[in-house]
VEXDREN-2710 file (C-alpha; in Angstrom, 1 decimal):
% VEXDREN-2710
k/r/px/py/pz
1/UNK/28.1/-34.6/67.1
2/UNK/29.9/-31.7/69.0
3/UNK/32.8/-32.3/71.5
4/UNK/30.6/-31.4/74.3
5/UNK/27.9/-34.1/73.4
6/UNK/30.2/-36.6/72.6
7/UNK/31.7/-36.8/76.1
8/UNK/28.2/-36.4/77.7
9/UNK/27.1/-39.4/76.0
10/UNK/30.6/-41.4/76.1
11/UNK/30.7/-42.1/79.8
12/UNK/27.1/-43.5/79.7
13/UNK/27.9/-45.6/76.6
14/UNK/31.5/-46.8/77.6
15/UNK/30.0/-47.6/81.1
16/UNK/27.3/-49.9/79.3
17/UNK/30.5/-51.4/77.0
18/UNK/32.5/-51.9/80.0
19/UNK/29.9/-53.9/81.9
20/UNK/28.8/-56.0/78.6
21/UNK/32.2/-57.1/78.1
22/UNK/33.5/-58.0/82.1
23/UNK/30.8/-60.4/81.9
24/UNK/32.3/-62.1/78.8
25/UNK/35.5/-61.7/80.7
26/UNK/33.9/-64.0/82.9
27/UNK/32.4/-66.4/80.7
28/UNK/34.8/-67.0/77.5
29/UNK/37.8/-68.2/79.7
30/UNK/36.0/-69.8/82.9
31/UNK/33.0/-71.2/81.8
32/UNK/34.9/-74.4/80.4
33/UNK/36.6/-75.2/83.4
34/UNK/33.7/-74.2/85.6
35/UNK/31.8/-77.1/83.4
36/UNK/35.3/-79.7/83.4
37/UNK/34.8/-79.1/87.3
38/UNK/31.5/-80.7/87.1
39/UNK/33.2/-83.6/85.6
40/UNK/31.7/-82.9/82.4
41/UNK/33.6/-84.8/79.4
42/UNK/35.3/-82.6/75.7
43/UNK/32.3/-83.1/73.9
44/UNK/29.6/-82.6/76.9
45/UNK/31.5/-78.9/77.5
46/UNK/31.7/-78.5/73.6
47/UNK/27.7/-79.1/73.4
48/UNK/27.1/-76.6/76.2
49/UNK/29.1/-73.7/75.0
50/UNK/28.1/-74.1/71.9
51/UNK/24.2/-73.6/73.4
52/UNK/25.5/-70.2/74.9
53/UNK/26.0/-69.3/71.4
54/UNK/23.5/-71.1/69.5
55/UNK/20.7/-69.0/70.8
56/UNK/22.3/-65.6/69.1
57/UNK/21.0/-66.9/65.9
58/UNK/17.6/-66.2/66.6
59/UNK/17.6/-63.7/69.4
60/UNK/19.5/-60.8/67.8
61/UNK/16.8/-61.1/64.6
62/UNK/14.1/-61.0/67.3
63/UNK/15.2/-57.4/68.8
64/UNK/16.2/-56.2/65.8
65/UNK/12.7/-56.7/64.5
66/UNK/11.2/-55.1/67.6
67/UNK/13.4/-52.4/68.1
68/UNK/13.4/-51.3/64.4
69/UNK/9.6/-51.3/64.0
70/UNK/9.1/-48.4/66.9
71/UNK/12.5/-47.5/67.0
72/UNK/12.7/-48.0/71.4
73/UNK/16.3/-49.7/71.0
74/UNK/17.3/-49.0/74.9
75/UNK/13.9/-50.4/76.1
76/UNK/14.5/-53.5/74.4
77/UNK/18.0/-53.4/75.5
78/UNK/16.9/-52.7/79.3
79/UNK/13.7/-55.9/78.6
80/UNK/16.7/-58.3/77.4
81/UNK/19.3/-57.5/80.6
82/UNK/16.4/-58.1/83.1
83/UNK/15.3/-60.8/81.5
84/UNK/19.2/-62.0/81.4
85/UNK/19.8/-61.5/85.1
86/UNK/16.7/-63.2/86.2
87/UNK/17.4/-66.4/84.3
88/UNK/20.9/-66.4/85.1
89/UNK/20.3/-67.3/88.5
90/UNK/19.6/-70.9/86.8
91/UNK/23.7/-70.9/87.1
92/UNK/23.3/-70.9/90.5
93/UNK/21.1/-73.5/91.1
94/UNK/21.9/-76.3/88.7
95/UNK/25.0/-78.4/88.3
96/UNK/23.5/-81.3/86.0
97/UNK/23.6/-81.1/82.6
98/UNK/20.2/-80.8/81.5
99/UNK/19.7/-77.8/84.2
100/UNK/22.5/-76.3/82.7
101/UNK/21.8/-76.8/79.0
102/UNK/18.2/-75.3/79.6
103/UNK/19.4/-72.7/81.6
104/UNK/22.2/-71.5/79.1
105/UNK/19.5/-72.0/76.7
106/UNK/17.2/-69.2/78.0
107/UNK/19.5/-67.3/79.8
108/UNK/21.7/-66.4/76.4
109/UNK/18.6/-66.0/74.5
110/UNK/18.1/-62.7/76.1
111/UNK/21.9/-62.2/76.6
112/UNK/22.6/-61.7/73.1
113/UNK/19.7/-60.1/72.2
114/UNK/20.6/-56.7/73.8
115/UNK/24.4/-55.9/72.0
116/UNK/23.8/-55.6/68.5
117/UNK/21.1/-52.8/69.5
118/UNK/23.0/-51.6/71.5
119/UNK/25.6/-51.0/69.2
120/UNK/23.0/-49.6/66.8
121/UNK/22.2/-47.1/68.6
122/UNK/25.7/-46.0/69.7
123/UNK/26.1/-45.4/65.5
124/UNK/23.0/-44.1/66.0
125/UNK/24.5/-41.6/68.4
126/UNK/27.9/-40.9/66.5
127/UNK/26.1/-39.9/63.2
128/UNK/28.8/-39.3/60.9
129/UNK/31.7/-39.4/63.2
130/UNK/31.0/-43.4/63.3
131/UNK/35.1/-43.4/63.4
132/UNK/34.5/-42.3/67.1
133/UNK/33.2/-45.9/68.1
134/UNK/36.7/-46.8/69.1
135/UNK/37.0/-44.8/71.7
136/UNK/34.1/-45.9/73.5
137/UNK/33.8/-49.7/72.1
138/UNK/38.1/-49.9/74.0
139/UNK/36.0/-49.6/77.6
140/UNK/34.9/-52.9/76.8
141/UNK/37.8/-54.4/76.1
142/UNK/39.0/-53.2/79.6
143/UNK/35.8/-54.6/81.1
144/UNK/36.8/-57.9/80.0
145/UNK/40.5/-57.4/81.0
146/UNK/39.4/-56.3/84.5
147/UNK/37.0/-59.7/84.8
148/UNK/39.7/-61.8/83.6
149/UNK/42.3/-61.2/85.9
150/UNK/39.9/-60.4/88.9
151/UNK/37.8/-63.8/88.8
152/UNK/40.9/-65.4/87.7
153/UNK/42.5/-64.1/90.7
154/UNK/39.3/-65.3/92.9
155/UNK/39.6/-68.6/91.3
156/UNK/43.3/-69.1/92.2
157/UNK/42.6/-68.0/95.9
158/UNK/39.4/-70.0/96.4
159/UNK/38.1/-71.7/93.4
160/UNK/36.4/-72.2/90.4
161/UNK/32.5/-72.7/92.1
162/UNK/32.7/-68.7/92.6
163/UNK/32.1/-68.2/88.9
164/UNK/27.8/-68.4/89.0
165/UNK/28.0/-65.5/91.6
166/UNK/30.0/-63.2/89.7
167/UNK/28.4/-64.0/86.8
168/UNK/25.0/-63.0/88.3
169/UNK/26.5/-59.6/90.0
170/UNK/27.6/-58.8/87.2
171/UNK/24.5/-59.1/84.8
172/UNK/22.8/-57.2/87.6
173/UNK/25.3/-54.5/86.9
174/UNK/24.6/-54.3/83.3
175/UNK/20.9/-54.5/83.5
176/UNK/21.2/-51.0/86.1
177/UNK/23.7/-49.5/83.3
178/UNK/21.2/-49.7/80.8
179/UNK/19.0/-47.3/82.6
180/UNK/22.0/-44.4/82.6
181/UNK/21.3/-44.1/78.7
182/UNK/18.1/-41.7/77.5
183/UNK/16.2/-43.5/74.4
184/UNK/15.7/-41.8/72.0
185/UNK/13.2/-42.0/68.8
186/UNK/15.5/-43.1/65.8
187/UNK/15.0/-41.3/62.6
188/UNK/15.2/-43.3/59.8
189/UNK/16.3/-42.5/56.3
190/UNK/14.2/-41.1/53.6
191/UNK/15.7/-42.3/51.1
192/UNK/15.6/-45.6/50.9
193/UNK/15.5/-47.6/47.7
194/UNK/16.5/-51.0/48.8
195/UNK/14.3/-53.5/50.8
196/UNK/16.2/-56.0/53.1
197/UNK/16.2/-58.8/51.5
198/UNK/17.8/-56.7/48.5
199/UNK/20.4/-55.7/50.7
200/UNK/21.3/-59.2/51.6
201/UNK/21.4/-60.1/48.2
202/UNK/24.3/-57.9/47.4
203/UNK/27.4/-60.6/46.6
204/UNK/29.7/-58.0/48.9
205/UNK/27.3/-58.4/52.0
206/UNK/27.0/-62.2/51.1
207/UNK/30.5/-62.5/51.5
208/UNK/31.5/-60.7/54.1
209/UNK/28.8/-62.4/56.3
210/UNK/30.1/-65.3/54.8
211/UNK/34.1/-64.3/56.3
212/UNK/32.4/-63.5/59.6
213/UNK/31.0/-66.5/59.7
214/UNK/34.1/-68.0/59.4
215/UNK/36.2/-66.2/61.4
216/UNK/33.9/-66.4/64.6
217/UNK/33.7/-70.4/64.2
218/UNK/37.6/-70.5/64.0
219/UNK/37.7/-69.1/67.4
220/UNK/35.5/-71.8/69.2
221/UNK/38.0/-74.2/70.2
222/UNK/40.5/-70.9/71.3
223/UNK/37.3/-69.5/73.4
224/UNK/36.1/-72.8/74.6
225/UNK/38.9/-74.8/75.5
226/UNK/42.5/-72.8/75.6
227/UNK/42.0/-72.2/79.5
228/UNK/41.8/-76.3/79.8
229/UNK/44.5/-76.5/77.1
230/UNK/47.1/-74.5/79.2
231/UNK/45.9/-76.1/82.3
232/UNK/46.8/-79.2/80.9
233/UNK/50.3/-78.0/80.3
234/UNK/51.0/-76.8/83.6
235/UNK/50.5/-73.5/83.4
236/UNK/49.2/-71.5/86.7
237/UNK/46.0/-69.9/87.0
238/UNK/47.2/-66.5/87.2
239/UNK/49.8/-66.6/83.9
240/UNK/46.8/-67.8/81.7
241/UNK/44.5/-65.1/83.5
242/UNK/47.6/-62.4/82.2
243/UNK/47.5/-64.4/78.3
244/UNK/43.9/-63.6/78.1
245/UNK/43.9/-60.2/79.6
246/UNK/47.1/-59.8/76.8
247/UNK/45.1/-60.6/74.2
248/UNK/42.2/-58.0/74.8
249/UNK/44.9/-55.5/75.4
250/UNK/46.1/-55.9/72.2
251/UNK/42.6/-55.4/71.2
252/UNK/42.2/-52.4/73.4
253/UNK/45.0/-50.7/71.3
254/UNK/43.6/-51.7/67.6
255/UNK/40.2/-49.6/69.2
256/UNK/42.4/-46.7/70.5
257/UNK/44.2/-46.0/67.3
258/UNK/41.2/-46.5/65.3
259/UNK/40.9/-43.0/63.8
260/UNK/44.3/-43.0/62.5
261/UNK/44.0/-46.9/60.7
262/UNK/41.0/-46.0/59.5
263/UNK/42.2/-43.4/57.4
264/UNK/45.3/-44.4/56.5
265/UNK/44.2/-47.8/55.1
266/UNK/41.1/-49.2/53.1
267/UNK/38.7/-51.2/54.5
268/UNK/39.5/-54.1/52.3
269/UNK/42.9/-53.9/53.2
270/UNK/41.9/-54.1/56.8
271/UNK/39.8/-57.4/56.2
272/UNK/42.3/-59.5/54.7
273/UNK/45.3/-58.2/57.2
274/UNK/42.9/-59.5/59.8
275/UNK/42.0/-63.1/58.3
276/UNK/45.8/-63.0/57.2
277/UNK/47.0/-63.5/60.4
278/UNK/44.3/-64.7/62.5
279/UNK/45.8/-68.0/60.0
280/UNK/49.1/-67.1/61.8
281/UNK/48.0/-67.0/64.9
282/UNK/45.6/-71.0/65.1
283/UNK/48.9/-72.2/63.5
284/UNK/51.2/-71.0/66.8
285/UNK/48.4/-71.6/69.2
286/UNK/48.2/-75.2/67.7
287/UNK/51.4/-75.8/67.6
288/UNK/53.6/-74.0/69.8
289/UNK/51.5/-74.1/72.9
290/UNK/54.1/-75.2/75.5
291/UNK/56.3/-72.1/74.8
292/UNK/55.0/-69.2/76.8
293/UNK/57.0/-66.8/74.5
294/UNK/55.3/-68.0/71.6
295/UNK/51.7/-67.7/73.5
296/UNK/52.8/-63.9/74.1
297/UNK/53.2/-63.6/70.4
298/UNK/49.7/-65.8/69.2
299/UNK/47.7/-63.5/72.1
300/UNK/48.9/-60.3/70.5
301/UNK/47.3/-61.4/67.7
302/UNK/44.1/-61.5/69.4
303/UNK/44.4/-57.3/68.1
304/UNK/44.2/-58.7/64.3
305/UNK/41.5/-61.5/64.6
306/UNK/39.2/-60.1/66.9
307/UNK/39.7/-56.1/67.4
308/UNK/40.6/-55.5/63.6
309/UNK/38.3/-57.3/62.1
310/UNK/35.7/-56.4/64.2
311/UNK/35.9/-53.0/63.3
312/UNK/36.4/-53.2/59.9
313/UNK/33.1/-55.3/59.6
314/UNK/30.9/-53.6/62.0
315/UNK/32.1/-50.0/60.0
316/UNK/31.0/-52.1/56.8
317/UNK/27.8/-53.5/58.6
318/UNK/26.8/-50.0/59.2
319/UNK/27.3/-48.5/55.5
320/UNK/25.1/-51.5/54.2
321/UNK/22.5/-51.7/55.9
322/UNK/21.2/-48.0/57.4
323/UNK/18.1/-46.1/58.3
324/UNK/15.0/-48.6/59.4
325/UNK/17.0/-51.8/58.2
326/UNK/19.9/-50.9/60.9
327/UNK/19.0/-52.5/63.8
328/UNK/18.4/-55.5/61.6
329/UNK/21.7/-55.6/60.0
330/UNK/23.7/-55.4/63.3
331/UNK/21.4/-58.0/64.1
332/UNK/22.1/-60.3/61.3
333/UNK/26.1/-59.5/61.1
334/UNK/25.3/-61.1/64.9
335/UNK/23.9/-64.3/64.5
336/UNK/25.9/-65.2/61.5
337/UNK/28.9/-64.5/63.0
338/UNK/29.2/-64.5/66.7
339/UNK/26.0/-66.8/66.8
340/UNK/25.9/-69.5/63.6
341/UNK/29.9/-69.4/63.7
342/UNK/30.5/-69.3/67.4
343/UNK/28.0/-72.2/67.9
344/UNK/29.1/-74.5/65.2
345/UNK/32.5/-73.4/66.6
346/UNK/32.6/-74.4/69.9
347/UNK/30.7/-77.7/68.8
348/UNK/33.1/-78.3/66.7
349/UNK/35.9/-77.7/69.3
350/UNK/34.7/-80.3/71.5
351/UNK/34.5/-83.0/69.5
352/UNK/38.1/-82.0/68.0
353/UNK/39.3/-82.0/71.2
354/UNK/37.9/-85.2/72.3
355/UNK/39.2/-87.1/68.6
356/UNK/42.6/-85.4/68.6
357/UNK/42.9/-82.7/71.4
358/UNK/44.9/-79.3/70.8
359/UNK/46.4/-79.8/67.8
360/UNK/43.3/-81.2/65.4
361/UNK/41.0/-78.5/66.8
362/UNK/44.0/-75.3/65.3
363/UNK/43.8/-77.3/62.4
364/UNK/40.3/-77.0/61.5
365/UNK/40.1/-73.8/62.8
366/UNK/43.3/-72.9/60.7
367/UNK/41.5/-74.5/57.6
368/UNK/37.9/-72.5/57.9
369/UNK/40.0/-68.8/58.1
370/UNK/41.8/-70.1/54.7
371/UNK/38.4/-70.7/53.2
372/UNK/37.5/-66.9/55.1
373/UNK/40.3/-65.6/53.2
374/UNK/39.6/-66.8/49.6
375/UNK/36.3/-65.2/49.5
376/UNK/37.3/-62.2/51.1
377/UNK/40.1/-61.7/48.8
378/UNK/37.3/-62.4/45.7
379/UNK/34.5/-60.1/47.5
380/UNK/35.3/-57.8/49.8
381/UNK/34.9/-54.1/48.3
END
């Protein structure tokens, strides 16, 4: 891709990224209060964020399947963020928990259906200069910073109950953005020797679905319940809104210098670094939670088990599984992570929390990236 049609397409990509990505800044640090405001008990929240993720199992599969078999990924993309805003406004309108649960249900069902094609066809646009995705995946990192300390600033002022209208602004935002990108006919590979299934097969794709896995379900009780956990400690709304918005800066910076880590280090290298100390970081988190210095250090982190690792899978994602089986390899690296392991995560989270609070949930978090970090260390290529 030339210079010129690179930064043509970025704006309308980033755009898209930035949008995505504000309205997880909404969700991952304010939809478990939001729900503890309805007076809804550890495991009751645990059972209903893990329903936000459980759909992304199936959905992402679904797309994928669509998308690759005419090869129309922004249409499917637009279908999905309609589809998201109209059943969002289910947030709105029910505070019980079956409303809710039915309403998450649905609502993420289309929600995570429209990223991993999304991000197949921004590959799809960088070609060979793939090491070019950091500079347009950082504007969504920034996205979720500016929701973060925007709603947690609205929350502080006035409170929590604003959460369902921004949530629905901004999924009407992303659905318009979607319509800024051209589609465009992908052209698949000619050379294909390997079915899908055969590429799944592979012990190296095994396993590093397998670490993703992993990884994303360590995170559940850090998404789903470290707001709660600092409220609880007395911290103010507006220093946890900063921890959070710290953490995706850090993550903002692993994107930015992309290019150069890339080449400097191997990819395998980058893997267990990342697994390495996301360990490090559960263990401070868990442990050393009433020390804001030491929640400074454990969000900084956030660069090594989110940003870092997320690259270095996503760039592995895309050498494994190209041509017509791309849009279903982003698809599955997105339910088995981010969907099975976010679920089972935040499921898990709740009844940690509710058995043995903070500390018990790290634990088992800390436990499942040691078991992430064997295999990778046996697998990864």
């Amino acid at each position: 891709m030339s210079d010129g049609s690179f930064q043509s397409t970025h704006k309308r990509l980033s755009l898209h990224y930035f949008l995505y990505f504000s309205v997880l800044g909404a969700l991952l640090p304010y939809l478990g209060l939001y729900l503890q405001s309805l007076n809804f008990n550890p495991i009751e929240i645990g059972q209903l964020l893990a329903a936000l993720l459980l759909t992304k199992i199936v959905a992402p599969n679904v797309w994928g399947w669509l998308a690759d078999r005419n090869g129309k990924t922004i249409h499917w993309v637009r279908v999905a963020t309609g589809l998201t805003l109209l059943t969002s406004m289910g947030l709105v309108v029910f505070e019980s928990y079956w409303g809710l649960m039915l309403t998450i249900l649905v609502f993420s069902f289309f929600w995570h259906a429209s990223l991993p094609q999304f991000e197949s066809y921004t590959f799809g646009c960088l070609g060979d200069e793939k090491h070019r995705y950091g500079d347009i995946r950082l504007w969504g990192s920034i996205g979720f910073i500016a929701a973060v300390v925007l709603i947690g600033w609205q929350i502080e002022v006035f409170s929590v109950s604003v959460l369902p209208w921004d949530l629905v602004f901004l999924l009407a935002l992303v659905w318009l953005s979607a319509y800024l990108v051209k589609e465009g006919k992908r052209h698949h590979d000619n050379e294909l020797s390997l079915g899908f299934l055969d590429i799944l097969k592979r012990p190296e794709v095994i396993s590093l679905l397998m670490v993703s896995f992993l990884v994303q379900l360590s995170h559940g009780v850090y998404y789903g319940f470290f707001t709660i956990q600092l409220s609880d400690l007395g911290y103010d709304k507006t220093t946890i809104a900063s921890l959070w918005a710290l953490g995706v800066v850090a993550e903002v910076a692993v994107f930015f210098w992309m290019r150069k880590i890339f080449s400097r280090y191997t990819v395998r290298f980058l893997i267990l670094l990342s697994v390495f100390l996301t360990l490090v970081r559960w263990l401070m988190t868990g442990t050393l939670d009433d020390s804001l210095s030491w929640m400074v250090v454990a969000q900084l982190l956030h660069a090594a088990s989110f940003g870092l690792f997320h690259a270095a899978a996503i760039h592995l994602i895309d050498d494994y599984f190209t041509g017509k089986h791309h849009g279903k390899g982003q698809a599955i690296y997105a339910a088995s992570s981010h969907g099975l392991g976010g679920a089972l995560g935040m499921l898990m989270a709740g009844y940690a929390w509710a058995a043995g609070g903070a500390l018990l949930g790290y634990v088992l978090s800390a436990f499942a990236v040691l078991i992430a970090l064997g295999i990778a260390w046996r697998w990864t290529k």
